[in-house]
GUGUTI-357943 format. One record per residue (C-alpha): y, z, x; residue in one letter; residue number from 1. Coordinates in steps of 0.5 Angstrom, whole numbers, plus 2048, in hexadecimal, padded with zeros to 3 digits. Last residue first. Layout:
! residues N
yy Y zz Z xx X romar a milum NUM;
...
! end
This chain:
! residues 393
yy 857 zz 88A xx 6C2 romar x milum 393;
yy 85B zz 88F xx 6C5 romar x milum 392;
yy 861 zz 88C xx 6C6 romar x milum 391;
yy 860 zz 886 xx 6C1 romar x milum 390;
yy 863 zz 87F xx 6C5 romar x milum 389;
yy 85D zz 87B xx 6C2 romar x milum 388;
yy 859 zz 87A xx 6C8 romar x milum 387;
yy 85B zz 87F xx 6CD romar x milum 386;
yy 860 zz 884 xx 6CD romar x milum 385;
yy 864 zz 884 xx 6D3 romar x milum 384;
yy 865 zz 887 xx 6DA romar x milum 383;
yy 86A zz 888 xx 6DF romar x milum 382;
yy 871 zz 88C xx 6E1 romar x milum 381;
yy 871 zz 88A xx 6E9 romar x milum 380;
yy 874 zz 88E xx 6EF romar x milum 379;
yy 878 zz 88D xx 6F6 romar x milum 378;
yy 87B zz 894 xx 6F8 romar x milum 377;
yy 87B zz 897 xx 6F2 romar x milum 376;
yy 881 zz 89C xx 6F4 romar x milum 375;
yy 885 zz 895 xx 6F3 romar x milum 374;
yy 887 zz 890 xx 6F7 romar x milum 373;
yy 882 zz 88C xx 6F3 romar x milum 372;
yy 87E zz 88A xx 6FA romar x milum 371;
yy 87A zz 885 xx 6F5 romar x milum 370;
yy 87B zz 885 xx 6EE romar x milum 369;
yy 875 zz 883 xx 6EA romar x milum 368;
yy 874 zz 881 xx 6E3 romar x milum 367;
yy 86D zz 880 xx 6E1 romar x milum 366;
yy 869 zz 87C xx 6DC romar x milum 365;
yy 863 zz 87C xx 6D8 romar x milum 364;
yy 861 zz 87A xx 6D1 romar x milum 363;
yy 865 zz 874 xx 6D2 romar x milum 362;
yy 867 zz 873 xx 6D8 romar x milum 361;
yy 85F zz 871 xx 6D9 romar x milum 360;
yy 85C zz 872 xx 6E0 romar x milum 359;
yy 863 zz 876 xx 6E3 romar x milum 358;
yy 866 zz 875 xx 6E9 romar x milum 357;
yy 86A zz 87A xx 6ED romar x milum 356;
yy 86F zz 879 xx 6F2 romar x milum 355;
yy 86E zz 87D xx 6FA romar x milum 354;
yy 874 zz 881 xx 6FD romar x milum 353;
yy 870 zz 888 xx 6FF romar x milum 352;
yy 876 zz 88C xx 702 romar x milum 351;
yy 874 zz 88E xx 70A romar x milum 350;
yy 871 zz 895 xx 70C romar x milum 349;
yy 870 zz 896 xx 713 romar x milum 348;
yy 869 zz 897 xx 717 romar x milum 347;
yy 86B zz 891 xx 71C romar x milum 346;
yy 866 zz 88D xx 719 romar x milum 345;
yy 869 zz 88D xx 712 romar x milum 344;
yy 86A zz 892 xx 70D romar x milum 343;
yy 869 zz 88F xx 706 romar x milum 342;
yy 86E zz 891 xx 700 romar x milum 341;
yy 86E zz 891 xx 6F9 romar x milum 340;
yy 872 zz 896 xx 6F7 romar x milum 339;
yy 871 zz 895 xx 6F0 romar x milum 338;
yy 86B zz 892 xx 6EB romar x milum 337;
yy 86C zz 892 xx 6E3 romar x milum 336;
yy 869 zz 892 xx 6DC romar x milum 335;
yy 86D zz 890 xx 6D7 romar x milum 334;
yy 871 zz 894 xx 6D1 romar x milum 333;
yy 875 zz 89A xx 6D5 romar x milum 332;
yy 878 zz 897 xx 6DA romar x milum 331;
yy 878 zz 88E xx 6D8 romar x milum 330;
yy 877 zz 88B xx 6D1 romar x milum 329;
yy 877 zz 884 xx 6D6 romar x milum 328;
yy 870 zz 886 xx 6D9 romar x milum 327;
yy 86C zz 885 xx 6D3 romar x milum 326;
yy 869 zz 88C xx 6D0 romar x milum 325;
yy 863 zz 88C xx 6D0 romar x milum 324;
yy 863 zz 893 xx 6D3 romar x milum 323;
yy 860 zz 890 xx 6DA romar x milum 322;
yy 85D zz 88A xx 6D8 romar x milum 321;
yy 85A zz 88A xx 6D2 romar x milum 320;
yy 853 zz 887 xx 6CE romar x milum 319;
yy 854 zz 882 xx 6C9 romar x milum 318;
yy 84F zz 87D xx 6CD romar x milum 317;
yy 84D zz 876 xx 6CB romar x milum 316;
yy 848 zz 875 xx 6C7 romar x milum 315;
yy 843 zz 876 xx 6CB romar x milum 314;
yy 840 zz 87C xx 6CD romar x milum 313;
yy 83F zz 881 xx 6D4 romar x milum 312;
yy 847 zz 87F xx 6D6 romar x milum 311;
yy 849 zz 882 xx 6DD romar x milum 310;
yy 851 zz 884 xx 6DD romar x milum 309;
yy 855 zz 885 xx 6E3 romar x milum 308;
yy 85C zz 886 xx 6E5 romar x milum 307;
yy 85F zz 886 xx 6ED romar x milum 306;
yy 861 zz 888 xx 6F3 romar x milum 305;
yy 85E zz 886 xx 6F9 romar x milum 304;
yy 85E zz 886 xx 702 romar x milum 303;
yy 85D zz 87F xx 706 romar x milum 302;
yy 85A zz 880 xx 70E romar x milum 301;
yy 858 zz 887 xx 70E romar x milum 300;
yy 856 zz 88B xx 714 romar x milum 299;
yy 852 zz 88C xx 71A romar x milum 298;
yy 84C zz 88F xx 715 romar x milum 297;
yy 84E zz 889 xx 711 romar x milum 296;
yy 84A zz 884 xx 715 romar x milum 295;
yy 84C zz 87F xx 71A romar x milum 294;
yy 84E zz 885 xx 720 romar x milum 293;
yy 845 zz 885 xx 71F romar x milum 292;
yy 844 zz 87E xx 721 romar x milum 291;
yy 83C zz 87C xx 720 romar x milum 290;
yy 83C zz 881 xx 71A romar x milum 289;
yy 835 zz 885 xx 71A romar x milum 288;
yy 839 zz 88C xx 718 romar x milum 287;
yy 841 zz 88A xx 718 romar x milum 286;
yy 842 zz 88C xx 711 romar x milum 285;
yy 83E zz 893 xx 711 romar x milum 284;
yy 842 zz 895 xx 718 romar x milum 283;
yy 849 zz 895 xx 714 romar x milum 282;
yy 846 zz 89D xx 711 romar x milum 281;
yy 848 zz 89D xx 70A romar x milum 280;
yy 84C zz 8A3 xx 708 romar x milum 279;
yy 84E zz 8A9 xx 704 romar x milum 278;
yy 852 zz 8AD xx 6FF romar x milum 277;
yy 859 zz 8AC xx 704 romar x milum 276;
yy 85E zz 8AF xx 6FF romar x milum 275;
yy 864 zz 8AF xx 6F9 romar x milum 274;
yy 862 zz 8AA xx 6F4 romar x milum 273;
yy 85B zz 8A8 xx 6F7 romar x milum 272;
yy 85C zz 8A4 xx 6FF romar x milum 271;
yy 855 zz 8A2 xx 702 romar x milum 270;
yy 854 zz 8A1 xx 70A romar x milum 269;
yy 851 zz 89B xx 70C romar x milum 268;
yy 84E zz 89D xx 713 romar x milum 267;
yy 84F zz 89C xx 71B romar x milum 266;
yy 855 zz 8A2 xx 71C romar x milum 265;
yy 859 zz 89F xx 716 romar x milum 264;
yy 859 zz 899 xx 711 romar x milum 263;
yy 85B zz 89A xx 70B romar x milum 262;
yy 85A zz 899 xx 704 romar x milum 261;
yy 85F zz 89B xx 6FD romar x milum 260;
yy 85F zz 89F xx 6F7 romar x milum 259;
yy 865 zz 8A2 xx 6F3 romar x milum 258;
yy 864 zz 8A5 xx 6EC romar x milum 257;
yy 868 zz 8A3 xx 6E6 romar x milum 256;
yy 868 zz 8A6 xx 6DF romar x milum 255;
yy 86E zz 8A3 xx 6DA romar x milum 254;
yy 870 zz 8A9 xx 6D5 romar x milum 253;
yy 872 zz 8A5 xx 6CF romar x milum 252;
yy 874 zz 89F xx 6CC romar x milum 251;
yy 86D zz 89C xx 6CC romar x milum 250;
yy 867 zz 8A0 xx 6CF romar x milum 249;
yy 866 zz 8A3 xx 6D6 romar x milum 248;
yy 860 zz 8A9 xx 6D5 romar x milum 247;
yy 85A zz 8A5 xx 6D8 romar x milum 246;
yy 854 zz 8A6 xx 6D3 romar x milum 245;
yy 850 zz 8AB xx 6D1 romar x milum 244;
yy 838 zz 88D xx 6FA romar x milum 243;
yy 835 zz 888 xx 6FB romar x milum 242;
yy 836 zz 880 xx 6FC romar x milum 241;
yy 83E zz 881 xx 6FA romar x milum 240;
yy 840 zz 87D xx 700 romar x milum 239;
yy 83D zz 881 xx 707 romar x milum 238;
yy 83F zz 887 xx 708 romar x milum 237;
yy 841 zz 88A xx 700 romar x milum 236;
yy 845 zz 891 xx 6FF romar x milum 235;
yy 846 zz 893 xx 6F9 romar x milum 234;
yy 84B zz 89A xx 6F5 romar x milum 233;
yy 84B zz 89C xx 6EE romar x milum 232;
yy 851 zz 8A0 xx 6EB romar x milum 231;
yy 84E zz 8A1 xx 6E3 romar x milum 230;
yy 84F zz 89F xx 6DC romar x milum 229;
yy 84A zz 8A2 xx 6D7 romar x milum 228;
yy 843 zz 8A2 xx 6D5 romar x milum 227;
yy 840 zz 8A0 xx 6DB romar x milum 226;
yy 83D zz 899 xx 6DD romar x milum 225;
yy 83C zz 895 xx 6D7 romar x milum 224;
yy 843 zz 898 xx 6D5 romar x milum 223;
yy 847 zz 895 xx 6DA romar x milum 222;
yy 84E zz 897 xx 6DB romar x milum 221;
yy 850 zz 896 xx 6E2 romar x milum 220;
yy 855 zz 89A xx 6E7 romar x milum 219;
yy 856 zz 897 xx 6EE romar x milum 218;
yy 853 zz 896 xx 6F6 romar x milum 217;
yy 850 zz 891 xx 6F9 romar x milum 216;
yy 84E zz 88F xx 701 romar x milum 215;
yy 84C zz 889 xx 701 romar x milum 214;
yy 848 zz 884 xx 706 romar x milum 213;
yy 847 zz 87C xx 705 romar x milum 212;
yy 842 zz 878 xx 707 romar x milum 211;
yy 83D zz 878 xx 70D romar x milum 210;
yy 843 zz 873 xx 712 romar x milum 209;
yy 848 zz 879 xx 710 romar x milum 208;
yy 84D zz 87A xx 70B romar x milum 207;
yy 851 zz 880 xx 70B romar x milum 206;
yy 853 zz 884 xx 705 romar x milum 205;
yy 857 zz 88B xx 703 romar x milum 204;
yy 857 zz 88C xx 6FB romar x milum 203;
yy 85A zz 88F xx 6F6 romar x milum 202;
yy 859 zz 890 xx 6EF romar x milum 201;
yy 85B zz 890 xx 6E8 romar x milum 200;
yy 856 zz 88F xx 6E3 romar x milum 199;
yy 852 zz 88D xx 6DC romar x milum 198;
yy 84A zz 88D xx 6DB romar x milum 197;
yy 846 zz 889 xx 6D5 romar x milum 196;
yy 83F zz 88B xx 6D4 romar x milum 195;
yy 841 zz 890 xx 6CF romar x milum 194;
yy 844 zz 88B xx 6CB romar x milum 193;
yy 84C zz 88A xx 6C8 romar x milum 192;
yy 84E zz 88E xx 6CE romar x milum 191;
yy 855 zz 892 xx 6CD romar x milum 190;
yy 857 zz 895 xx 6D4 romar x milum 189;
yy 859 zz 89D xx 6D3 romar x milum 188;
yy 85E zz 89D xx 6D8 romar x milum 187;
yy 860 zz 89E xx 6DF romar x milum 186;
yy 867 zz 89B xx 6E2 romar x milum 185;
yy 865 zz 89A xx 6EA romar x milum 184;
yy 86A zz 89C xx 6F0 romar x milum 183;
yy 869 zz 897 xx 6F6 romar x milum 182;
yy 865 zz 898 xx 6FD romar x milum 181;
yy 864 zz 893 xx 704 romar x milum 180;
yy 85F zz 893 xx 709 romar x milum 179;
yy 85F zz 890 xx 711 romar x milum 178;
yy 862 zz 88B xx 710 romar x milum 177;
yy 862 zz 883 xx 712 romar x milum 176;
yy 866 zz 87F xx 70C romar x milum 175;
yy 862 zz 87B xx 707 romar x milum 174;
yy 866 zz 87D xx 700 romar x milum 173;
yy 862 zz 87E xx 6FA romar x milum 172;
yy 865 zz 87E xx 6F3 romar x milum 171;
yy 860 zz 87D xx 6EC romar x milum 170;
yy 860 zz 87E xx 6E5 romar x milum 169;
yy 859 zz 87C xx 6E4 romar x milum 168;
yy 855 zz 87B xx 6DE romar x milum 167;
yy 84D zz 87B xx 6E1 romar x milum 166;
yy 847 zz 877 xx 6DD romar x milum 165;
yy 840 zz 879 xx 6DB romar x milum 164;
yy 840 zz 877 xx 6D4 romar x milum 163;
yy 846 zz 871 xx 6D3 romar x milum 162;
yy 841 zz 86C xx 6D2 romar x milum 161;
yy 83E zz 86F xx 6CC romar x milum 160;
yy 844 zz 86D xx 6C7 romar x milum 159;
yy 845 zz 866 xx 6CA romar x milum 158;
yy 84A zz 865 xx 6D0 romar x milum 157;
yy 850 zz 861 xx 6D1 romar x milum 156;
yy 852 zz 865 xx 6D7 romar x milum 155;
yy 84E zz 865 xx 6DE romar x milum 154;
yy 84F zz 86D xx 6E0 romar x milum 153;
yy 854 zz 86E xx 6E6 romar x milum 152;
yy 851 zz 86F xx 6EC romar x milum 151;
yy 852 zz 874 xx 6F2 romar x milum 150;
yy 854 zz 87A xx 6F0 romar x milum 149;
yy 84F zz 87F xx 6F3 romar x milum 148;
yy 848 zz 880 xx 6F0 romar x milum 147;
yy 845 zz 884 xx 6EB romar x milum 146;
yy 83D zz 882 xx 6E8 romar x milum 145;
yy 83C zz 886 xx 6E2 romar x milum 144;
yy 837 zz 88D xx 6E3 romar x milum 143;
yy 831 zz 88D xx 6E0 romar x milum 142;
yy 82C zz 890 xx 6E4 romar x milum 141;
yy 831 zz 895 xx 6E7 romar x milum 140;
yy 833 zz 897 xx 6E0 romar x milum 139;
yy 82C zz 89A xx 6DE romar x milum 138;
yy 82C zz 89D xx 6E5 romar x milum 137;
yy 832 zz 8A1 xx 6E4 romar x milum 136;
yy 832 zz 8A4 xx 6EA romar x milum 135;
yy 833 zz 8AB xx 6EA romar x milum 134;
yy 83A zz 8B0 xx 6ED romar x milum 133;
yy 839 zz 8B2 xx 6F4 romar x milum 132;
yy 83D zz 8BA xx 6F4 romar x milum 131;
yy 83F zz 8BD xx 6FA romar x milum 130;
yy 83C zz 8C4 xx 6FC romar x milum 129;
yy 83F zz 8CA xx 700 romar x milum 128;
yy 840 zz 8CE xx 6FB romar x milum 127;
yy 83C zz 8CD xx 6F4 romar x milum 126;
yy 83D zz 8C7 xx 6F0 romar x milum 125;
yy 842 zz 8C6 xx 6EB romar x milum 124;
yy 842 zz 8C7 xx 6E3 romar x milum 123;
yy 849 zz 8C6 xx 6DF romar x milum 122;
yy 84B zz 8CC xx 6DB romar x milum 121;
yy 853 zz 8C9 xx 6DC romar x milum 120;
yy 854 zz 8C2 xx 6DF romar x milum 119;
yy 855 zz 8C1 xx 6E5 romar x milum 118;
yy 84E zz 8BE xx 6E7 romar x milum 117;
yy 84F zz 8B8 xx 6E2 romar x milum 116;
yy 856 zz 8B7 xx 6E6 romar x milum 115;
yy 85B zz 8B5 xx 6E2 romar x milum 114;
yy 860 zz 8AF xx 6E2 romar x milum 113;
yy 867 zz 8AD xx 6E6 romar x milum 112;
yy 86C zz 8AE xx 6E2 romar x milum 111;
yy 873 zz 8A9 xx 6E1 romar x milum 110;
yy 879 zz 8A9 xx 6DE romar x milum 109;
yy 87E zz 8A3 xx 6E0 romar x milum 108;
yy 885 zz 8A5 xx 6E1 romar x milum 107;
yy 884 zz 8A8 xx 6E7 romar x milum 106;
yy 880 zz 8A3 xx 6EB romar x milum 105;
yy 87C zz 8A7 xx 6F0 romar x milum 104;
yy 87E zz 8A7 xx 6F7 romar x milum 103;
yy 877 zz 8A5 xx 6FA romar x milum 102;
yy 873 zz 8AB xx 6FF romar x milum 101;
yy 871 zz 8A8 xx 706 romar x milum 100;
yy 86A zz 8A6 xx 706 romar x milum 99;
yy 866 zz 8AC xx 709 romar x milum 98;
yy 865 zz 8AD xx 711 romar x milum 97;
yy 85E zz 8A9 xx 712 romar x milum 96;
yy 857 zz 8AD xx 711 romar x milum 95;
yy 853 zz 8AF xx 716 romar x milum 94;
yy 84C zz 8AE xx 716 romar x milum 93;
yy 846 zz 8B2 xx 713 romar x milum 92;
yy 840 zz 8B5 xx 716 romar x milum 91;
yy 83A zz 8B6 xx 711 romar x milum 90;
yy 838 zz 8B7 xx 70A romar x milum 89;
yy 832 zz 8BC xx 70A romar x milum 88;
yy 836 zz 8C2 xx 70C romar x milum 87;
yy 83B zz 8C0 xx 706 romar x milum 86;
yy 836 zz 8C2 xx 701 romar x milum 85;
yy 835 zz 8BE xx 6FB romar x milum 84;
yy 837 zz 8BF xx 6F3 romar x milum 83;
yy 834 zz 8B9 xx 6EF romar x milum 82;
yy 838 zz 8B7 xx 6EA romar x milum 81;
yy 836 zz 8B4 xx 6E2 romar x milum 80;
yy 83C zz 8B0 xx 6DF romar x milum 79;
yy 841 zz 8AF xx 6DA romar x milum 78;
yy 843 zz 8B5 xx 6D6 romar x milum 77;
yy 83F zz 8B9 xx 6DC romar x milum 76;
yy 839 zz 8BB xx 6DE romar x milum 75;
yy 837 zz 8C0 xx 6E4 romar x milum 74;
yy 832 zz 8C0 xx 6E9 romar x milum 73;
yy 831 zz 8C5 xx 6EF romar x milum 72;
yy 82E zz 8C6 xx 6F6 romar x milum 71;
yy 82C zz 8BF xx 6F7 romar x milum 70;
yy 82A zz 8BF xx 6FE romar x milum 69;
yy 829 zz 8B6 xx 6FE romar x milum 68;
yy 823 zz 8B3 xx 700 romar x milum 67;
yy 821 zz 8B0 xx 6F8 romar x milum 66;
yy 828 zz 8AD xx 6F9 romar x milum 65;
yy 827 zz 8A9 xx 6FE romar x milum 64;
yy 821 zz 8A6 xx 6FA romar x milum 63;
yy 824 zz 8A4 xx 6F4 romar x milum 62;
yy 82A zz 8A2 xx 6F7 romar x milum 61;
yy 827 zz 89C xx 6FC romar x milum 60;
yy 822 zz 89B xx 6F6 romar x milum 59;
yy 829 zz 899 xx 6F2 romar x milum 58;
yy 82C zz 896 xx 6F7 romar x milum 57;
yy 825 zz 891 xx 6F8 romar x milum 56;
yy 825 zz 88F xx 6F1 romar x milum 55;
yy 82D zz 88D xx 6F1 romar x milum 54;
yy 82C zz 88A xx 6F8 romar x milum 53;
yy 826 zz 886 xx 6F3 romar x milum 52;
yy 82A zz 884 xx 6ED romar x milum 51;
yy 82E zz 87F xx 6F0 romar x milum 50;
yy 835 zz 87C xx 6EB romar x milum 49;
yy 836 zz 875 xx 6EB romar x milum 48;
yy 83D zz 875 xx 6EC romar x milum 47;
yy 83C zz 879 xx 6F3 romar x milum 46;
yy 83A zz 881 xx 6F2 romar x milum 45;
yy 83E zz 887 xx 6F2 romar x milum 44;
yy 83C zz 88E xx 6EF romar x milum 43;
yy 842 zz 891 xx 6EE romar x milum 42;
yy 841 zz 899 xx 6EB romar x milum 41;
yy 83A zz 899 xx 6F0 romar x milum 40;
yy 83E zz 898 xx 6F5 romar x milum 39;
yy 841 zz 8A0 xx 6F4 romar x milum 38;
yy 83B zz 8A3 xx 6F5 romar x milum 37;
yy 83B zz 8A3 xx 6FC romar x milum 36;
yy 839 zz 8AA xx 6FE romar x milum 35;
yy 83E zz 8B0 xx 701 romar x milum 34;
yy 83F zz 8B2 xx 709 romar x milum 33;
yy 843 zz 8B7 xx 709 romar x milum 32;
yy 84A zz 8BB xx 70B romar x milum 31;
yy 84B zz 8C3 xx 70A romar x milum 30;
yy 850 zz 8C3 xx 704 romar x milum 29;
yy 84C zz 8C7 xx 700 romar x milum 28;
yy 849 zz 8C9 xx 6F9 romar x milum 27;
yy 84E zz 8C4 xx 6F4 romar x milum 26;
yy 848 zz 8C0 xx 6F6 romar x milum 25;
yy 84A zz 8B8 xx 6F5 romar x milum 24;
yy 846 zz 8B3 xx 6F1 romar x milum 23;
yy 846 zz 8AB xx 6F1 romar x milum 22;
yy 846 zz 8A6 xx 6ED romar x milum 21;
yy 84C zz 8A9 xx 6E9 romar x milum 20;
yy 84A zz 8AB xx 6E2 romar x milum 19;
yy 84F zz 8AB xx 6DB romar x milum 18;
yy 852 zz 8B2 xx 6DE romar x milum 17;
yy 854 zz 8AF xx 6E5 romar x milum 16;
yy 851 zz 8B1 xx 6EB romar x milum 15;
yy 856 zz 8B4 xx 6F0 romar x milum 14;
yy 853 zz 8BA xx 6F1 romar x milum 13;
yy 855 zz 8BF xx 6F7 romar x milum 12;
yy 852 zz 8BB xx 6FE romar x milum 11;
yy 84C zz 8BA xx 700 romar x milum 10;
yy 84D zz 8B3 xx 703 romar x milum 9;
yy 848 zz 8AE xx 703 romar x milum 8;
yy 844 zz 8A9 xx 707 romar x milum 7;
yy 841 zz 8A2 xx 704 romar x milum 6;
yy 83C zz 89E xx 707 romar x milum 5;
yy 836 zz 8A2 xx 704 romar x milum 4;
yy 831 zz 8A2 xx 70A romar x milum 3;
yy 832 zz 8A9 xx 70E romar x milum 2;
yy 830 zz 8AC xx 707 romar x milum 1;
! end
């Protein structure tokens, strides 16, 4: 167990109805060690995707779990848990104090989403277990290429040219940090093909002479990888080589939930709505780096928020951002991201100030409002139909 890089929490149960990566037990609020499946959700390879890591994660996985204590197995609507006993987990570290709580904004209604372990008659370990959900093998082989915005797709393409192109409404701002966090809309993305995939997210990066490093964290809806939308979280050390529907809908209630990185006490630390669920130790950014305080385990050097769409197929791709809304249509309507922050290497909370891009205005935009004045913060309306200006197809 000691070899999975991500460390979690046992707190009461955040994750979403529609299957969050990771599983909290509703038993105990002791600390624990808990497996790594979340890399398996944003598999990460260079533009021409490397099947082999993708291999050896997955014999990796499968010869790890063969060694877990395994006290129960329960199934869900979206996934199948294996419930492990703490003992076996290890020693945890501490988490940092929690995020300030932000000034909700009170002429705008919003909610934060359901835990699938909240709900009434679900089914949880017995006490003194937390669970481990199973790896999706079959997805693991043929997971899409993801990468961080750093190319728009050539234009002028014919139809089958588009197949395996990314769509970005993208902002990044190179400043040393230690972290950042910012409010996420959630929805339903609509995809045109299962192989396509629509996001949110965040990410804290360092550039090093062994390639890029990532910490990255958001909300994607890809149906080849589960069923419905999900919270993932990814780590990539060296450049990628390795590595029932949210509830907003258009005029309504909109659901949100706040997610953030942070540097504390030698570890990534993972911020989900309301709480620290866990880590990436910094050390695995250092490993076999000529100059560790040149990686990310000393802190990040550019920090991201953005839109992404993957298309598997030409033509060209009808699949929404956000609520495929355009960003123009505003609260209720667009897909957001507010307080959008990054602390600074003084371990202070500075306002996030960068411009967004859009690969095609036409189909994808955003309209970004930095250091609002408002109980925002510094916040975007995002998002976009796709070819053919239809939300939802």
């Amino acid at each position: 167990m000691r070899g999975f890089p991500t460390q979690l929490l046992n707190e009461p149960s955040i994750l979403n109805r529609t299957y969050w990566v990771y599983t909290m037990s509703l038993n105990s609020l002791k600390k624990l060690l808990l497996v790594s499946l979340l890399s398996t959700l944003s598999i990460g390879t260079t533009s021409k995707p490397i099947t082999s890591p993708k291999a050896q994660y997955a014999e990796y996985t499968i010869r790890e779990r063969a060694t877990l204590d395994i006290k129960k197995t329960t199934v869900t609507d979206s996934q199948i848990i294996d419930w492990i006993s703490i003992e076996s987990q290890g020693n945890i570290a501490e988490p940092p104090p929690p995020l300030a709580p932000l000034t909700p904004d009170p002429t705008k209604e919003t909610s934060r989403p359901l835990s699938e372990l909240e709900l009434p008659g679900v089914e949880i370990g017995p006490p003194g277990t937390v669970p481990v959900p199973r790896i999706n093998l079959t997805y693991l082989a043929k997971a899409a290429s993801k990468q961080l915005p750093r190319s728009t797709p050539s234009t002028g393409q014919s139809k089958r040219q588009y197949s395996g192109d990314h769509w970005y409404v993208s902002s990044d701002q190179p400043v040393n940090n230690i972290g950042g966090s910012a409010v996420f809309s959630l929805f339903n993305a609509y995809v045109e093909n299962p192989g396509d995939f629509s996001l949110l997210q965040t990410a804290v990066t360092r550039s090093t002479t062994n390639g890029l490093q990532t910490l990255e964290a958001g909300w994607i809806n890809y149906p080849n990888q589960v069923s419905q939308p999900h919270l993932f979280t990814y780590y990539t050390t060296n450049g990628y080589s390795a590595g029932g529907g949210w509830p907003s809908v258009d005029g309504g209630t909109q659901y949100e939930m706040q997610l953030g990185y942070q540097l504390s006490g030698g570890n990534w630390w993972l911020w989900v709505i309301n709480r620290w669920v866990g880590y990436y130790p910094a050390s695995l950014y250092s490993a076999n780096q000529a100059n560790p305080s040149a990686t990310l385990e000393a802190g990040s050097d550019t920090i991201y928020y953005y839109g992404e769409i993957y298309q598997s197929e030409g033509p060209l791709t009808t699949t929404d951002m956000g609520s495929g809304e355009f960003a123009g249509t505003g609260f209720g309507h667009a897909g957001y991201i507010h307080n959008m922050d990054y602390v600074d290497t003084n371990s202070t909370a500075q306002y996030y100030t960068a411009g967004f891009g859009d690969s095609d205005s036409s189909r994808y935009n955003a309209d970004p409002f930095p250091e609002s004045g408002t109980t925002w913060g510094s916040y975007t309306y995002l998002g976009g139909p796709g070819a053919g200006e239809v939300v939802g197809g």
